[in-house]
LODRENLUM-120529 format. One record per residue (C-alpha): residue in one letter; y, z, x. Coordinates in steps of 0.2 Angstrom, whole numbers, plus 5000, padded with zeros to 4 digits. Example, Ala and Ser with C-alpha at 12.3 -4.5 7.8 and 13.67 -1.06 7.14 Angstrom:
2
a497850395062
s499550365068
# end
This chain:
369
x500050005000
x501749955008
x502650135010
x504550145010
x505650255020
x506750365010
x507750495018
x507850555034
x508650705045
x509150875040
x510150975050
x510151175055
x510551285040
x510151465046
x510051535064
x509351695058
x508851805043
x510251935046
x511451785043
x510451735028
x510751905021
x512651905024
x512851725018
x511751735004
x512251914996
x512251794980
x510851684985
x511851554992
x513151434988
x512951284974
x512051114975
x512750964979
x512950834964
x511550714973
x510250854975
x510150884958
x509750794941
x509450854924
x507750834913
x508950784897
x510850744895
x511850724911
x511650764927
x512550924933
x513850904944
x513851094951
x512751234945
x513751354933
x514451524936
x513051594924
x511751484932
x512251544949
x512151704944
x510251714938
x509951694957
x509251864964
x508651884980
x508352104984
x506652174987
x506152344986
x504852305000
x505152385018
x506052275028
x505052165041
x505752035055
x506951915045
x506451765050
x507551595048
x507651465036
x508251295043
x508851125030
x507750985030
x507650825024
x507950805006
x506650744993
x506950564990
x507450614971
x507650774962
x505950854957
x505151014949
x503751104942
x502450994954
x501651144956
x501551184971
x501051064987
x499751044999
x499850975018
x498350875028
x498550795047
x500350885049
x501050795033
x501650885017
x501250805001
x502050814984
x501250744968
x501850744949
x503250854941
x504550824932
x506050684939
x507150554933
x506850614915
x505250624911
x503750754913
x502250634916
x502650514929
x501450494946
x502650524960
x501650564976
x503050584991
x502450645010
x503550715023
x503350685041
x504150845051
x504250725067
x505350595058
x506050725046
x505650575034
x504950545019
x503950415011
x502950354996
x501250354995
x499950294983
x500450364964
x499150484958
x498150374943
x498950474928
x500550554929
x500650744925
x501550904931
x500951074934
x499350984944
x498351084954
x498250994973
x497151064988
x496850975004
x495250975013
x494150865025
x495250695025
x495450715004
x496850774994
x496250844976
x497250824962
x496350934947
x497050964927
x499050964922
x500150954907
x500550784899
x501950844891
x503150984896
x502351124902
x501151104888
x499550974883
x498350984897
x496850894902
x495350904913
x495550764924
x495050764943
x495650624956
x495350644975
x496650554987
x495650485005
x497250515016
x496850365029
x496450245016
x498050295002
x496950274989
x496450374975
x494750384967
x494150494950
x493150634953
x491950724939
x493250814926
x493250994924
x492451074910
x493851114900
x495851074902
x496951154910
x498451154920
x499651274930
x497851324936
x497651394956
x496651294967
x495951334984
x494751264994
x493251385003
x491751295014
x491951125008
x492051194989
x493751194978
x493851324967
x494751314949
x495651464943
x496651534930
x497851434922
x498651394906
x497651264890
x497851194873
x498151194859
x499751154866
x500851254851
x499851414859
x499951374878
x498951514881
x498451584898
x496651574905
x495551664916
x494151524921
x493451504936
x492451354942
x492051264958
x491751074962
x490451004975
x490950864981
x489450814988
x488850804969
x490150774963
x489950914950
x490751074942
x489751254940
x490651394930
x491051564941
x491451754936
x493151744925
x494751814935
x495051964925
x496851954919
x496951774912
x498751714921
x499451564926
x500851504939
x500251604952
x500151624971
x498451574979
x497951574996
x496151585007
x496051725020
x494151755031
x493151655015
x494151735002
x495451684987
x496951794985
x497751774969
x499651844968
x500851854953
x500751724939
x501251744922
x500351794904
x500851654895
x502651644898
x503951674912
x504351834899
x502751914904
x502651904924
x501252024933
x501452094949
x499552104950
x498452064965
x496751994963
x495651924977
x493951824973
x492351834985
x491351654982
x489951734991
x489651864978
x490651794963
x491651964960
x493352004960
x494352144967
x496252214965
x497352224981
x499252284982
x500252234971
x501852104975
x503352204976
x504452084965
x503252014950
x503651834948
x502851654943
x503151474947
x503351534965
x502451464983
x501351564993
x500751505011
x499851565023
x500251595040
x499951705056
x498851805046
x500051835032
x500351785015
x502251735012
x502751744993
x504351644989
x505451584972
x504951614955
x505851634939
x505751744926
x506651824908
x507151994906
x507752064891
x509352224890
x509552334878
x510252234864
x508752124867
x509751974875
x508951864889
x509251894909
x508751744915
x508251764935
x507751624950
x506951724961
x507451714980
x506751854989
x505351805002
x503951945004
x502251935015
x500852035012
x499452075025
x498052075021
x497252175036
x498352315032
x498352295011
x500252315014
x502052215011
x503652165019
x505152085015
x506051965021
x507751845027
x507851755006
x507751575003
x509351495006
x509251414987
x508251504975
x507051394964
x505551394955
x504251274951
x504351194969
x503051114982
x502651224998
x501651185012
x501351255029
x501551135043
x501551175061
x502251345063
x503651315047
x503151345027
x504151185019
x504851215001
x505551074993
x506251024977
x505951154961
x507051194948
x508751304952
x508951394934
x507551464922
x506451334913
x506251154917
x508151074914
x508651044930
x507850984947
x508250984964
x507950894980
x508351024991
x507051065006
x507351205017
x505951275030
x505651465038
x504851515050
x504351715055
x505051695072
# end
């Protein structure tokens, strides 16, 4: 497939995390007009008092090394609610969402950190968003999503072979779903959680399942205990930690901490996250878990909303069973793609206000040292 060039250097946005904390005592400054874009009605040229002021970015959690965030290149158009990203051979790669208007399109971009570039890639089959992507062995998998916004999921699988851009379909899973975590374990990927039909309902789910690729074939595994979708998953010595999520809506976020043993099919609960939060990445690297982002809806005493975009970064360690925070994201967002590559977590696009109206193209990367 020919693949076009679309953006290309980023420039130095932090030096440290102490300066992150005194620039961003409000989470940061706005958006510029060309990073953003609106699911429906015009585009915003500047977020609003109120919308910059759902941005949050304390932590009760002790105080680790700040880190720094730098600015990268941006997405080659605004995007949100791709849930999450996944990286292979040093490349990050970013699949469905919402852009340009609609909620079901098959956008697949990939970002070289050499080049700070992005490019195109082969477009997943059937456009979706909140799909479920994992990387592993030479193939990207692509499992569930929502048709419509946020809601009408199906079971479909699709495996991307990343030296051939091409896209084949895989067995489906048993059931829809979409918002689901995914991770992949000694050549297995594992299904869980989650959020199906009927989509008036969008209830929260706590399936688990796990594909073979070599038969190409779904088995049905011990359910999470709290059914949750939108959460934070990622794979330390064999096992799957699952972080935060939501029950049902962003109304109802967890703070819970469950972590799955394929070679026993149980469960177990860890320590909690110190902020509960859904729609937000979690990453993996030097032995830690790094939480970022999220979003969610509070309610005061008069019962009216406080909408929140949560910008706090906090690593959990699981050695110790214990947290940290950390310097906050530069741009709070939600709904965004993250990936490790190298020594730097990527976050690109999400969504800079609660729900899905607006989408961003902003990519920043941090790095613990």
């Amino acid at each position: 497939m020919h693949r076009r060039t679309m953006m290309a250097t980023g420039a130095v946005l932090l030096a440290s995390g102490g300066m992150a904390r005194a620039q961003h005592a409000h989470g940061g400054g706005n958006i510029p007009a060309d990073q953003m874009s609106a699911l429906r009605g015009p585009n915003p040229q500047g977020l609003t008092p109120d919308q910059l002021a759902q941005r949050v970015i304390d932590s009760p959690a002790p105080a680790g090394p700040p880190g720094r965030w730098v600015s990268r290149a941006p997405l080659p158009l605004p995007r949100s609610e791709m849930a999450w990203a996944t990286s292979w051979a040093g490349k990050l790669h970013v699949i469905g969402g919402y852009a340009q208007g609609q909620v079901d399109k098959p956008y697949h971009h990939v970002y070289d950190p050499g080049a700070d570039r992005w490019t195109e890639a082969a477009p997943i089959p059937r456009g979706a968003n909140h799909v479920a992507v994992v990387a592993d062995a030479g193939r990207i998998y692509a499992l569930g999503g929502f048709t419509e916004q946020n809601r009408a999921s199906d079971a479909l699988g699709f495996v991307y072979v990343v030296a051939e851009d091409r896209w084949d379909r895989i067995a489906p899973m048993s059931r829809p779903r979409g918002a689901a975590a995914v991770a992949a374990v000694a050549g297995k990927i594992y299904v869980i959680g989650g959020a199906t039909d009927p989509a008036a309902e969008r209830a929260s789910i706590g399936w688990t399942e796990v594909y073979d690729p070599q038969a190409d074939r779904w088995s049905l595994l011990r359910a999470m205990p709290a059914a949750r979708d939108h959460v934070g998953v990622a794979v330390w010595e064999g096992k799957i930690h699952i972080i935060g999520g939501r029950f049902n809506t962003f109304e109802n976020n967890t703070a819970l901490h469950h972590v799955y043993d394929p070679a026993t099919d149980t469960w177990r609960l860890r320590a909690p996250i110190p902020t509960p939060r859904s729609g937000h990445g979690m990453v993996l690297l030097n032995g830690r878990m790094w939480c970022f982002g999220g979003e969610e809806r509070l309610y005061d005493a008069q019962n009216r909303p406080i909408d929140r975009v949560i910008g706090s970064l906090e690593s959990y360690d699981p050695a110790t069973d214990t947290w940290q925070s950390h310097a906050p994201m530069p741009t709070p967002r939600h709904g965004l793609g993250a990936a490790l590559l190298g020594d730097w977590i990527h976050v690109a696009g999400g969504g800079p206000i609660v729900g899905g109206g607006i989408q961003t193209s902003v990519h920043e990367a941090f790095t613990p040292t």
